[in-house]
Structure formats: structure tokens, C-alpha cells
N, C-alpha and C positions, 0 to 999 in steps of 0.2 A: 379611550374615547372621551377622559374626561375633559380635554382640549375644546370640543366641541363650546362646552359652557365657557370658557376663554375668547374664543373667536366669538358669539355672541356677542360677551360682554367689552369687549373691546371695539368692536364694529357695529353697535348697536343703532346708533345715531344715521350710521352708511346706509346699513338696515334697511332702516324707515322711510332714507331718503328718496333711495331708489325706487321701494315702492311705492313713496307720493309719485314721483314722475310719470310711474307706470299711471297709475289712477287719475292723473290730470289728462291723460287723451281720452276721449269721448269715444270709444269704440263702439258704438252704437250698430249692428249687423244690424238688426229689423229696418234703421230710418237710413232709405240712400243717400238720405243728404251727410252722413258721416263715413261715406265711404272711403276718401282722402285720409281721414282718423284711424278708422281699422284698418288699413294697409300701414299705417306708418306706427303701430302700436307693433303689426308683425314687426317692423321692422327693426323697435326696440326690444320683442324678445330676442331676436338674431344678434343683436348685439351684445347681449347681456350675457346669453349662450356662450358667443364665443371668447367675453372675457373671462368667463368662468373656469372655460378652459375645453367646450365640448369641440370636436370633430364634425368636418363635413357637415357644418350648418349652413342651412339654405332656408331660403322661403321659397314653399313649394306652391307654384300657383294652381286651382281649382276651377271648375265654372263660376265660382262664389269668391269667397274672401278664401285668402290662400293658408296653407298647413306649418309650421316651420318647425323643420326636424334638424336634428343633433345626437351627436353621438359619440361617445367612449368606450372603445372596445381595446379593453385591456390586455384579454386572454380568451381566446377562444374554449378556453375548458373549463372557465367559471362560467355561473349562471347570468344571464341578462335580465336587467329588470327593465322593462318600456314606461316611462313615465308621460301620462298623458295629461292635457291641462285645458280651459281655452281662454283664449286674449279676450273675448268679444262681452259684449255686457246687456244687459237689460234696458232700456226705454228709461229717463229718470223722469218721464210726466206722472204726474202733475207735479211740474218744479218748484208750486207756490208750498207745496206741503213740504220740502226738506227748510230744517232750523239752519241749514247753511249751504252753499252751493254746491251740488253732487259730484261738482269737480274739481271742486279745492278739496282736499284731505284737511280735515280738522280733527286737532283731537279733545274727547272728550268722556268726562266719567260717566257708567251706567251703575243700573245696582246687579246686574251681573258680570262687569268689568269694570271695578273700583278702580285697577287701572288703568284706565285708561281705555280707549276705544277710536279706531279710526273710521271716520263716518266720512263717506264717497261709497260713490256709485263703483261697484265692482270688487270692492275692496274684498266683501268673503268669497262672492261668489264670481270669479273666480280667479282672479288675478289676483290678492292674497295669498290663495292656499296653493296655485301651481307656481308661483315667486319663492311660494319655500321652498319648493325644490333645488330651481336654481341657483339658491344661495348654501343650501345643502351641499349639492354639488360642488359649490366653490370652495366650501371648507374642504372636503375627503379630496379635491384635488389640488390644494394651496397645502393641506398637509401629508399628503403623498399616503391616503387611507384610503381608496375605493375598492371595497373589494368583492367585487361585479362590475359586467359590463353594464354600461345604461345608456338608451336612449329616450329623446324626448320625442313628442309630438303633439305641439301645441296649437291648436285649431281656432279659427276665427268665425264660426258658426252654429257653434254646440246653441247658444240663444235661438236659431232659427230653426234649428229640427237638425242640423249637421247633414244636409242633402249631399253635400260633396266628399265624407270620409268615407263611406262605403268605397266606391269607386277607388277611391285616394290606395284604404286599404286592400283594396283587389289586384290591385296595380302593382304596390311595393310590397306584396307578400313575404319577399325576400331581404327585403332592408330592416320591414318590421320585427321580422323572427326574435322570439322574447321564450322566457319563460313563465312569467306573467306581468299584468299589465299593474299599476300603481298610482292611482288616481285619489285626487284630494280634493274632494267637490260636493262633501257632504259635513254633517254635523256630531257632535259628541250631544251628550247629554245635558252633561254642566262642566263648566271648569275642572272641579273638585271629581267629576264621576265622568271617563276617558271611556268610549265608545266605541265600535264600530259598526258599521253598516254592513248585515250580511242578506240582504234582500232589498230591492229599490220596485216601487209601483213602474208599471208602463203608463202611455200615455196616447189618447188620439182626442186632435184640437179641430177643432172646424168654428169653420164661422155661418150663420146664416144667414137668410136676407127674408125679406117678408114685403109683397107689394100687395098695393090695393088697389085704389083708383091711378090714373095714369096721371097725374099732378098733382099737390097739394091743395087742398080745397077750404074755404071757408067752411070752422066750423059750426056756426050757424044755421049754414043754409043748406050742407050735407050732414053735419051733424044726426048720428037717429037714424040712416038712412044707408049709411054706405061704411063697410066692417072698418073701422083704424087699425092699418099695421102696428102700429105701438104696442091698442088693446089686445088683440089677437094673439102677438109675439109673447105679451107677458103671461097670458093666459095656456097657450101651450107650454111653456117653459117649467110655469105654478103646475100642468098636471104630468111633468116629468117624475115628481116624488109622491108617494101616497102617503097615509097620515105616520105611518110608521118613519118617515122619510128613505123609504126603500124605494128604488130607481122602478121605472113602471116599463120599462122600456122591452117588449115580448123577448126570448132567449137573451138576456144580459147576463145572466148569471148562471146561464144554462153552465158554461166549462171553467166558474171559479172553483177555486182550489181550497177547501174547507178544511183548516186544523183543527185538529183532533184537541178534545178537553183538557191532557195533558199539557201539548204544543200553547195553549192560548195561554193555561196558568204560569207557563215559563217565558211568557212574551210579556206578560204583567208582572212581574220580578223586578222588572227596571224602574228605578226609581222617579217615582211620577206624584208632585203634589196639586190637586187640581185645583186647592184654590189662588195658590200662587201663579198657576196656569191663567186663570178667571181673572187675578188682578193686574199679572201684565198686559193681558187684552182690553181689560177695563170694561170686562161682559159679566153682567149677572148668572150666566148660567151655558153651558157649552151645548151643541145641537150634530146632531147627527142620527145615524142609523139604528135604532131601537135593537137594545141586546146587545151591543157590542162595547165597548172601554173606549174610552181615548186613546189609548196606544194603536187598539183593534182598529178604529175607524180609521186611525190616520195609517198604518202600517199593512195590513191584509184584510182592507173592505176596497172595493170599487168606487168611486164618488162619479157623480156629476157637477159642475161646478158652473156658473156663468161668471166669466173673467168679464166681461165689457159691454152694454146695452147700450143703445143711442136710436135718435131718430126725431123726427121735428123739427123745433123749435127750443133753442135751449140757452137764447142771448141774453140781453138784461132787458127787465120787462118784460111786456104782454105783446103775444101775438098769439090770435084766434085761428088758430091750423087745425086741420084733419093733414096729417103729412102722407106722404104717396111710400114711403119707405119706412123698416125697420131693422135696426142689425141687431146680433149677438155674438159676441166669441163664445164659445164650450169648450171646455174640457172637461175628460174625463182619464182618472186615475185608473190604472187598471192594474187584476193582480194573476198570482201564476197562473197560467191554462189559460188566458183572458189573451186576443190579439189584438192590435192597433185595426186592421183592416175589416177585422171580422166587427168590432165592435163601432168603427167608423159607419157600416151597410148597417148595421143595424137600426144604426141611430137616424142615419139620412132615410131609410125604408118608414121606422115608425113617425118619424115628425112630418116626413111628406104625405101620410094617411091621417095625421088628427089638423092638418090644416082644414080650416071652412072654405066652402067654394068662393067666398069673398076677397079670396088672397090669392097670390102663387109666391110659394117658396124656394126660396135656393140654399141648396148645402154645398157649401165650397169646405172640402176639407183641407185642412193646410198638415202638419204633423205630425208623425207617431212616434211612439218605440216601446217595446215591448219587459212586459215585467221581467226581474232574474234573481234569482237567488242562488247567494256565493257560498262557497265550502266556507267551514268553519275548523275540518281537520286536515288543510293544505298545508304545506311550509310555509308559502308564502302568506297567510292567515293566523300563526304560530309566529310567524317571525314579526309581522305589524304588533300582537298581540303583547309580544315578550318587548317590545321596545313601548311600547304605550307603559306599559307596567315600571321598565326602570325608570321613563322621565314621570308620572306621575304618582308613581307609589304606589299603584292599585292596577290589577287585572282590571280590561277594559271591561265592557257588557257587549256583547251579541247583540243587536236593535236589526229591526227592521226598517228603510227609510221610506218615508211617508211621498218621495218627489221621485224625479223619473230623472236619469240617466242612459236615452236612448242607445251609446255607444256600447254601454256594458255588454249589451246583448250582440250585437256588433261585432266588437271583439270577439265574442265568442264564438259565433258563427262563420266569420270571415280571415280569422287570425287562427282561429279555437285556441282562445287565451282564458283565462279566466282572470278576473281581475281582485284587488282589496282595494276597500274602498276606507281611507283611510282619512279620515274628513277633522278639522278642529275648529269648525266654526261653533254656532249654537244658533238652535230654531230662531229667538229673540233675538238675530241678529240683523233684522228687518229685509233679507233677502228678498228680488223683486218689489222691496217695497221704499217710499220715500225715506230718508233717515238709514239707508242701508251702514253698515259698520261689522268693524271686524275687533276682537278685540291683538293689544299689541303684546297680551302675554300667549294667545293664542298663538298670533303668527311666529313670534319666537320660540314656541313650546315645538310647533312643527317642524322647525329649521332644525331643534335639537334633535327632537325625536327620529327624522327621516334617516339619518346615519346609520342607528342602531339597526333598524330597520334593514339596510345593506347587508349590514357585519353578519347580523341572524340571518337573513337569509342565504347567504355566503356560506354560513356553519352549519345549517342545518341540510342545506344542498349535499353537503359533502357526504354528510352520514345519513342520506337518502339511499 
């Protein structure tokens, strides 16, 4: 295998190239006004697929942005790996706040990527890390090494909740047949300390609305008089946490899933220093749920969160409003035993009883998917595990991931796949945020890594 670090260093520059092209289309799923973007971004994975050298690629169309699958089947008697990805990307507003345009790929050095770092919109999350595949795959099939079947399935909606893969996957039960699923859409620790994710939070988002008078009003003359959706919205929202910052919300935590004292001091193993945590945030002091660590908060506590607020007046200058409206986005992070649906009622039940009769509210829920935690004595878990170790030099860590990958449960339910989650970004890698970037010894480390990945699972399959 050691050819791999050959084909890198010789095609490095191709590499990069490719991936700036991928990262220059705007594949924005949430804004329809990019929707000409994300169909023609599928249709440069399909190209790229089939120069690699995959089988029977198509763009499968959905009621949404379409699926595009690929496939190499070498031997029906070796194992198949399903590798999943998706084309589609995040929102990059507020565009004032990136140092450079989220669609030009520029590179640039961090202090946790002295190498170098490519900063665009989508670059980690996730067309960087499902592009290593692809180029993965080009190597073991330009050097006549695959040894497994693989297919791909790369989606153009995992950003919006992925409404269309279920169905997609209910439909091709038979195309999809795998022995586990192999997804790269999560983070390591640091560089130097190679990770993997063996549990990811669920997720249920909603938005709400908040009315009051039936027009915006002078607030002068109603001011004092008549409740402001703004005041009301920020006020329920403030008695969503109580002082401990624990969620106040009746039965929320009724069916989390509590580890045992053992289980938490082996989750705090992983190496975590929080005032370097503190100073690339640029925060004095970290907040969360009383009693639990930062790894805890972020990994096996439930959150509430407000992702977006608005409403009024909010131009340049002064205007004297009472506004007739108020929105919010919510999300909320959920852990084992916790459901998207159960915890969606709950949340629309309690906010619609602490509204004052001065308003009427609306819960529009958009999103879920549900918490999962992966084996860690799988082959395919062992075989990620043993190929992290040769290209970095160290056994990964076990981590728990703090963000939600709706499909994992998905898979499992609708394929009963289990997946690894095999991720080379890092949290600082401003995911969802402006400034997003990937670094370029990551995306490389991937391209190396994923092969080994194959070979072991291939060997270990055998003496199953």
C-alpha cells in the first residue's frame, strides 16, 4: 500500500484542483434560488465517479435535489463497503463576515493547520471529506488494489433534514445491500490525536412565530399597553433554562440515557485543554449545564439552543415600532432514548402553555433525526481503527460526537447497516460557520487513510 503516499505526492496539485471546482458551485439546498447549482454539482460528482472508474452511475432523482449512486462490484464473495457523502452545503450569510469569498477556495495558514488550510463554504463539511473517497477510490482502481465491493451514495440534502433518503433507501433496498455503511462527516480531535466518532447527538429543529397586535404599531402611542412579540419571544425563550442552565421543558429528560461514573471518567480521557478551547473562542469562561465537563456537555447532555431571532425593525437608524411579529429557529441536540418527535410535542406543548394571552404562537417544526451509538468491537470499527493507527502513528480515541447525523439511524433502521464514522476534519474548522475551511494535510491524510481502511476490512472479513 505504500504506493498510496506516491499517487498523493505526485497528483497532489490535481488533488486540490478538483476539489476547488467542487467548492466553487454554490450548492446551497435550504436557498431555492441555488437550485440550478445543486443539480449541476450532482452532476459533477457523476462525473468524477465515473472517471474514477465507478459502475452504473446515475443521478437518482428524488422529490428534492437528487441521490447519485455508483458502484464497484468486483466479487460477490468479498465484503461491500457503502460509502455515503453529501454534495449540498450550508447558507454562507452573513457573507460580510468571511476574510475571503466562500466560493473562491483560498488557501491559508491556521495555528491548528500551519499547513495550510482551504477556506470555502463546504470544504469540511462535506465535500472535502466525501471527495476523499472519490479520489481514494481512484487510486485502488488506477492501481488495480480494491479489495471490496464499494458503492457510493452521495446526497444533496443531508443540510435540510435528508427528507428524501429514507424513501430513496426503502426503494433501492436491493442496490443498496452493503455490509456497512462508511461516512466521513465528522471530526478527529486534533491533527496529532486521530479520532473517531462512536456516538453522534440526534436532533429536532423548529421554528417559531410569536404575534401580537395585528400590525406594527407606533411605539409611543401603544408602547406600555399592548405585549411586544420580540419582548414576550425573548422572555419565554430566557425561561427555557433555569439557573443551573438545565432545560425546564416538563418530561425532557424523562428517557435520557445516564452513564454510569465509570462510562463518563472514560469519556474524559480524551485529551481536552480548555483554556486553549477558551482562547480560540476568544471567551472568558465556557457555559453550560451545571455538573457535567465539556466533552459531557457537548457529547451526552441534551441542549437547547436558538440558532436565529429576528423581528421589527432592524435597518440603519431609528424607527419607533411595536412589530406585530417575532421569529426563532430552535434546536435541540438529543441523546440515547431521547426521540426527534417525542421531544419536537414536547417542546411545541410547553411553549404553547407559558405564551401570555397577549400573543398567539406558532410551532412550525422543520427537522429531526435521532441519537445512535456505533460498535466499537465491529470489524468494520477495528478495520477504521487499524488504518487511522498506520497513517498517524497512534491508535485513534473513541469520542462521542457533539452534532447530529440524521441518516446514521436511518441506515440502520431501513438498510439495518451499521455505519463508522470516520471523520478528519476538527471542531475549529468553522463548520456552519463564516471562515469555514478544511485543512489540506487533513484532506490528504484521508485520501491515504481510506485504502487501508478497504485492505482491513477485506482481512478481517475473511477470518470472521
Amino acid at each position: 500500500m505504500s504506493t498510496i503516499q506516491q499517487f498523493i505526492a505526485s497528483n497532489k496539485d490535481r488533488l486540490l484542483a478538483e476539489l476547488f471546482d467542487l467548492l466553487r458551485i454554490p450548492s446551497i439546498s435550504a436557498d431555492p434560488a441555488y437550485q440550478a447549482d445543486v443539480h449541476r454539482t450532482a452532476e459533477f460528482v457523476r462525473d468524477r465517479l465515473i472517471a474514477a472508474g465507478a459502475d452504473k452511475v446515475e443521478i437518482c432523482p428524488t422529490a428534492g435535489y437528487p441521490i447519485v449512486y455508483g458502484e464497484k462490484l468486483i466479487d460477490p464473495t468479498l465484503p461491500t463497503v457503502l460509502v455515503y457523502g453529501h454534495y449540498d452545503v450550508q447558507p454562507a450569510v452573513p457573507i460580510e463576515l468571511w476574510d475571503t469569498p466562500p466560493f473562491e477556495p483560498t488557501i491559508r495558514t491556521t495555528p491548528n493547520h500551519p499547513e495550510g488550510a482551504i477556506f470555502a463554504r463546504g470544504s469540511a463539511d462535506d465535500k472535502g471529506q466525501f471527495y476523499m473517497h472519490v479520489k481514494a477510490f481512484e487510486y485502488m482502481m488506477q492501481s488495480n488494489n480494491l479489495p471490496c465491493n464499494v458503492k457510493f451514495m452521495i446526497e444533496g440534502e443531508e443540510e435540510v433534514g435528508s427528507a428524501n433518503l429514507g424513501k430513496f433507501c426503502i426503494e433501492n433496498k436491493d442496490r443498496l445491500k452493503a455490509d456497512v455503511v462508511l461516512i466521513s462527516d465528522t471530526s478527529m480531535i486534533a491533527n496529532d490525536t486521530p479520532s473517531i466518532d462512536t456516538g453522534l447527538r440526534g436532533l429536532s429543529y423548529v421554528e417559531v412565530e410569536v404575534t401580537g397586535p395585528n400590525r406594527d404599531l407606533h411605539s409611543g402611542v401603544y408602547g406600555g399597553a399592548i405585549a411586544n412579540p420580540i419582548n414576550i419571544l425573548a422572555k419565554m425563550i430566557a425561561s427555557m433554562h433555569d439557573e443551573n442552565n438545565h432545560i425546564t421543558i416538563p418530561g425532557f429528560y424523562n428517557n435520557v440515557a445516564e452513564l454510569t461514573a465509570a462510562e463518563r471518567a472514560d469519556l474524559n480521557l480524551a485529551p481536552f485543554d480548555l483554556e486553549a478551547y477558551k482562547k480560540d473562542l476568544d471567551i472568558e469562561d465556557v457555559w453550560g449545564e451545571k455538573g457535567y465537563t465539556v466533552l459531557e456537555r457537548t457529547g451526552i447532555r441534551p441542549t437547547l439552543d436558538v440558532n436565529g431571532i429576528w423581528g421589527g425593525y432592524i435597518g440603519e437608524g431609528a424607527k419607533t415600532v411595536l412589530p406585530s411579529k417575532a421569529y426563532a429557529k430552535i434546536s435541540m441536540r438529543l441523546v440515547p432514548n431521547q426521540t426527534s418527535d417525542e421531544i419536537t410535542a414536547l417542546f411545541q406543548k410547553h411553549f404553547e402553555s407559558i405564551a401570555p394571552k397577549g400573543v398567539r404562537v406558532v410551532v412550525k417544526p422543520h427537522h429531526g433525526g435521532e441519537p445512535v451509538v456505533t460498535p466499537t468491537e465491529s470489524i468494520a470499527y477495528k478495520a477504521a481503527a487499524k488504518a487511522m493507527e498506520t497513517t498517524f502513528g497512534k491508535k485513534p480515541i473513541p469520542t462521542r460526537g457533539g452534532g447530529s447525523i440524521p441518516i446514521v439511524a436511518l441506515f440502520e433502521r431501513e438498510l439495518g447497516l451499521k455505519s463508522v464514522l470516520m471523520g478528519f476534519g476538527l471542531d475549529s474548522d468553522a463548520l456552519h460557520s463564516p471562515n469555514e475551511h478544511y485543512g489540506i494535510v487533513n484532506y490528504l491524510k484521508g485520501i491515504e487513510t481510506i485504502p487501508y481502511f478497504f485492505s482491513n476490512f477485506a482481512e478481517l472479513s475473511k477470518s470472521n
